[in-house]
N, C-alpha and C positions, 0 to 999 in steps of 0.2 A: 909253486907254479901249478902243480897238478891241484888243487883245491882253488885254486883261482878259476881253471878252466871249465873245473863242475858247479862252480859259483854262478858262471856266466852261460854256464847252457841254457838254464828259461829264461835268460834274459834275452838271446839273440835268436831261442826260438819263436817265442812270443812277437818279438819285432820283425822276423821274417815274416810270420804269419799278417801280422797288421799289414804290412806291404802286400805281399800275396791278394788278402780278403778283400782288402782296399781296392788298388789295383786292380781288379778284372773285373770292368764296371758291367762288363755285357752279359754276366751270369750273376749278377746281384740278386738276391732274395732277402726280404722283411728280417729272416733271421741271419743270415749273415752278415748282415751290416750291423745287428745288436751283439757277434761275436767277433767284430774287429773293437768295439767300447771292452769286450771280455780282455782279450788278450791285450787290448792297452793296460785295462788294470794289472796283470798276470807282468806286463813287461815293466809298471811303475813298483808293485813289493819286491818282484825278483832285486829289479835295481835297488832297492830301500836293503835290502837284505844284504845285496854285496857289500856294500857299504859296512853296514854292521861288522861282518864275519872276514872283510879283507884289511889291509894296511891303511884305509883311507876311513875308518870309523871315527876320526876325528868329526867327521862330513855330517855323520849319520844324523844328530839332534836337530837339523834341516829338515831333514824327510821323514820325521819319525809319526809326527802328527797327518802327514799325508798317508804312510804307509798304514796307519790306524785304520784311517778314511776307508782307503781303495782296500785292504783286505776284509773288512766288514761288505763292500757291499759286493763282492766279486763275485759272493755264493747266489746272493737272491739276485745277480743279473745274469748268472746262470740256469737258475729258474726259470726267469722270464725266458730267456735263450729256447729252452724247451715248449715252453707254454707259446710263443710262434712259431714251433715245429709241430705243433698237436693242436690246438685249440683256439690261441688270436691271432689275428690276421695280423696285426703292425702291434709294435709298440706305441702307446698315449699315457703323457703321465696319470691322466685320469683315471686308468686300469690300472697302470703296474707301480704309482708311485707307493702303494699301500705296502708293497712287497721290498720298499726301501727303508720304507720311516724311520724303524725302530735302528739300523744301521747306520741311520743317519744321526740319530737322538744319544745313542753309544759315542756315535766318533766326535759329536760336537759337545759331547761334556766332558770326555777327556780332553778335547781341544783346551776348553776354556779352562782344566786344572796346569796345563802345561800354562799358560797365560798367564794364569794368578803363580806359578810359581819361579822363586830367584832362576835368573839361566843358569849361577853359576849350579846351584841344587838340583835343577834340572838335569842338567849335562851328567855331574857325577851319575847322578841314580838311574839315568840310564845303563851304565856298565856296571851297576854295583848297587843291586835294589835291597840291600841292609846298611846304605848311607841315611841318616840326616834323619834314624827314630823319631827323633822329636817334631820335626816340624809339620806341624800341620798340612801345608800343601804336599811332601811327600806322600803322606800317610791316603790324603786323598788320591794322590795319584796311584799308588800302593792298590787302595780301592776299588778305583777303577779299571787299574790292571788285570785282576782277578776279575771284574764283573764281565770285561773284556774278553778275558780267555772261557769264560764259564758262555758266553753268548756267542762268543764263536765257533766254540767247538756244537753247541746247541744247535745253531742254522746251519753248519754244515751238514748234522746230520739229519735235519728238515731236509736240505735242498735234495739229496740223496733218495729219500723214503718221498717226498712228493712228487720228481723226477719219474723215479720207479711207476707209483699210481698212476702220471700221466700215461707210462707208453704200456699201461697194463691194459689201460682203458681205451688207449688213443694211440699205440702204438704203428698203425697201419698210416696215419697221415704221417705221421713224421719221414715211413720210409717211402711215400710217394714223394719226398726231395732226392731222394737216389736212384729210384726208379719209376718211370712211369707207368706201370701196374704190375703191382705185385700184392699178389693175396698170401705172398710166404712170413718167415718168422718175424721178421722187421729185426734182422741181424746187423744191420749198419745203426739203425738207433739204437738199440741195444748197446753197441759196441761204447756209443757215445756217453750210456751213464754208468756201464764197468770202469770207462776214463777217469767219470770223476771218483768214483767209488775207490779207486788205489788213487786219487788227488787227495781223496779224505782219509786215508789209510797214512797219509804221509803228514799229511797236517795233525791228525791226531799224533802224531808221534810227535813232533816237531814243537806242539804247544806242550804235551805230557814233559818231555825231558827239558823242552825248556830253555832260552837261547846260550845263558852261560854258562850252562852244563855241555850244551853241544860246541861251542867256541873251541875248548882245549881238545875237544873227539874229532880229528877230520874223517875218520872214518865214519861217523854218524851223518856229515856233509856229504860223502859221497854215495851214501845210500837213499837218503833223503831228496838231495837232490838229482840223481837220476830218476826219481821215480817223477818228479816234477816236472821234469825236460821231457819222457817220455809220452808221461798223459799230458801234456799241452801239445806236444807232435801230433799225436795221434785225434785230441781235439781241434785240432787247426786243419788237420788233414780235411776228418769228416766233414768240417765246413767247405771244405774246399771244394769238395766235390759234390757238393748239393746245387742241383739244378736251379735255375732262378725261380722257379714257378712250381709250388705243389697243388697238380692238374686232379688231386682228388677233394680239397678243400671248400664244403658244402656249408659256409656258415655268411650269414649275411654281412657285406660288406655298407659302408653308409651311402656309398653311390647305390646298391639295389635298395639298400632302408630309405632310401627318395625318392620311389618311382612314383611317379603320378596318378588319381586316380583312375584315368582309362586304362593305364597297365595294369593296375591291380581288377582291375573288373577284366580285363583281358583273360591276363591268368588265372581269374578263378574261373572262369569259363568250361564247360564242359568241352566246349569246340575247337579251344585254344589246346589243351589235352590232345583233344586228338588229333589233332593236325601235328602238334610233335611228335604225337608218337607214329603217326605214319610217316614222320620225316627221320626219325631212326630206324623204324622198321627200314624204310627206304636204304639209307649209309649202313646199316650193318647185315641186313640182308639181301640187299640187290647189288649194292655199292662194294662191300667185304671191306669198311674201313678199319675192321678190326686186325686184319693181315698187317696192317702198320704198326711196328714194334714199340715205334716213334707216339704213339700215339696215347692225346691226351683231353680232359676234360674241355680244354678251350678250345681245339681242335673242332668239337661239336660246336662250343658255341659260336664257334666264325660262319660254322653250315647255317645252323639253324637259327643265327640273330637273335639268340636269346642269351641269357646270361647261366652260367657253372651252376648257382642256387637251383634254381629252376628245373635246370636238368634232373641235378640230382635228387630235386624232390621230386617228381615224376617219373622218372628209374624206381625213385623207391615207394611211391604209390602203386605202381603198373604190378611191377614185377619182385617188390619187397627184397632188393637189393641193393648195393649201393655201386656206382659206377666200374667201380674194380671187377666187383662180381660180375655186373652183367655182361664186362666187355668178354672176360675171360671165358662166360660162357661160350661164347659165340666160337672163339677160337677151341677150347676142348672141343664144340662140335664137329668144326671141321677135322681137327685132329682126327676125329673117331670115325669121320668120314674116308677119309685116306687111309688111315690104317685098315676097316673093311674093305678097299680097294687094292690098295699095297701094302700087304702085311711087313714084307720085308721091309721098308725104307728104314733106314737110320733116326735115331731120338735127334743128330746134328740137323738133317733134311727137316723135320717136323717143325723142329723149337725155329727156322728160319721160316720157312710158308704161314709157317700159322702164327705167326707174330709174334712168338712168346720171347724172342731175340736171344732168350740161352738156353742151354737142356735143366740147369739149376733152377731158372723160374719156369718151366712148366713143369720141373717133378714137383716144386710148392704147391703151385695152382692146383696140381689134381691131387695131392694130399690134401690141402686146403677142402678145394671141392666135392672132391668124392671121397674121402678118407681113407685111399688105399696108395700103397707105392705105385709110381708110375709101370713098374714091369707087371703087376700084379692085377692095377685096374686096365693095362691092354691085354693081359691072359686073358682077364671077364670079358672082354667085349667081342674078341675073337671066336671062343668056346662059345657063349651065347649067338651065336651068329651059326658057329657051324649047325651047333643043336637046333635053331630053325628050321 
């Protein structure tokens, strides 16, 4: 009973989550709809698995060729998973089928060796892969077993190692889905590829010893499989709480890649330039849109009828920053304004007036910006003030 019930924890977590991600249509985002296809796959092996390891593996030579399928491409659609948190706007097969192929090419030539061979030869060698030496189609399948385990354990440790390079490089947009400006560590994406990192922790173990080695160890079932139930909680979570919209994402969508050419002579315009940027000077320095904690890239472009592209390349022509930085500017200013005014007020008063909505993201922000502890860069600005 008790190995039944750690059999079935990534199964029912997984399918909460598909519920859950599914389910809250009003906070949808590009990548959250590519991590309810995740946790389907996550909720079709777990189930392939129970089967195997519980009293009902009579069942399991059903699902075996499917569990093939979905555990080869779980890792690279978790890739992708990422790669619409950092750098594509939607998934298109024309992008991201390249990052399926080769999973697809694995699982459909052991398909067709399971085909070509007897069910009944099939069936045994499932539970027993030193049945049936001799025959040819074992032996292929034999083959591809191993070719199987050797390329799976291979992309899981791609997904991991290119995951990483994304948020080494791109790590700031991913965590504009948790928050709407934050120039600090980008600790929620983070969080996201330590998950799969003990997912792969566990899978390497899992393919190393091997399924009928692990069958007669429940202890090796419950160590394994909590670690599986855990990082899919913990990934399902961070999808969950990803806002529908990441309001720092500056990459051309195909609606701006069609503007016509009066828009494009528009915007190359010197005059077009600076009409915007008198229309932000306007909202963040007459206006104080940056006081709003709430506040985001599209926010501007409702003002300013122009499109997030746009902005953000003109933020970063102007002032060679990217929207995050400039906003955040604006707020340190005030901050430093009020504290030459009011030394005493509280970091709780500050982080709420000046938008930064907690004391966590403004001691980032001025880490970030100014490279000192938040107690450390208000001693500087104080003492520098007395000393005038």
């Amino acid at each position: 009973m008790v190995k039944i019930i750690f059999l079935l924890g990534p199964v029912f977590v997984s399918l909460f989550w598909i519920l859950a991600l599914w389910g809250n249509k009003k906070n949808q985002s590009n990548p959250r709809k590519l991590l309810v296809y995740f946790m389907l796959i996550a909720f079709t092996c777990f189930s392939s698995h129970f089967l195997y390891f519980s009293s009902l593996k009579y069942l399991y030579h059903y699902v075996d060729v499917i569990l093939n399928f979905v555990g080869h491409v779980g890792f690279p659609v978790y890739y992708i998973y990422f790669r619409l948190l950092t750098i594509d706007e939607k998934f298109t097969l024309k992008k991201h089928l390249r990052f399926l192929v080769p999973s697809l090419v694995i699982s459909i030539s052991y398909a067709i060796g399971v085909f070509l061979t007897p069910t009944n030869e099939y069936r045994i060698w499932l539970f027993n892969e030193n049945a049936f030496p001799d025959s040819p189609y074992i032996h292929f399948l034999a083959i591809m077993r191993i070719i199987t385990r050797i390329f799976f354990m291979t992309v899981v440790a791609a997904t991991y190692i290119a995951n990483y390079l994304l948020l080494k490089k791109y790590g700031h947009k991913a965590e504009q889905y948790y928050s709407d400006i934050n120039d600090g560590k980008y600790n929620n994406a983070k969080i996201l590829n330590y998950s799969i990192l003990l997912f792969t922790v566990g899978s390497f173990l899992a393919i190393l010893i091997g399924r009928q080695l692990i069958v007669p160890k429940e202890t090796m079932i419950y160590v394994l499989w909590t670690i599986f139930t855990v990082t899919i909680y913990i990934i399902g979570y961070m999808g969950f709480k990803q806002k529908s919209i990441n309001p720092t994402y500056d990459s051309f969508d195909e609606s701006e890649a069609a503007l016509n050419i009066s828009e494009q002579e528009i915007i190359a315009s010197n005059d077009a330039k600076q009409k915007l940027q008198e229309k932000l000077l306007d909202l963040f320095e007459n206006k104080k849109i940056y006081l709003n904690s709430q506040l985001n890239i599209l926010d501007i472009v409702k003002v300013t009828g122009t499109n997030r592209t746009y902005i953000s390349s003109i933020i970063n022509q102007l002032y060679n920053q990217n929207f995050c930085t400039y906003v955040n500017s604006f707020r340190i200013a005030e901050m430093e304004r009020i504290i030459l005014e009011k030394p005493e007020v509280t970091y709780e008063y500050l982080a709420d007036v000046c938008g930064f909505g907690s004391i966590s993201s403004m001691k980032r922000t001025i880490m970030t910006q100014k490279g000192l502890p938040l107690n450390e860069w208000k001693r500087m600005i104080t003492v520098d003030r007395v000393e005038v």
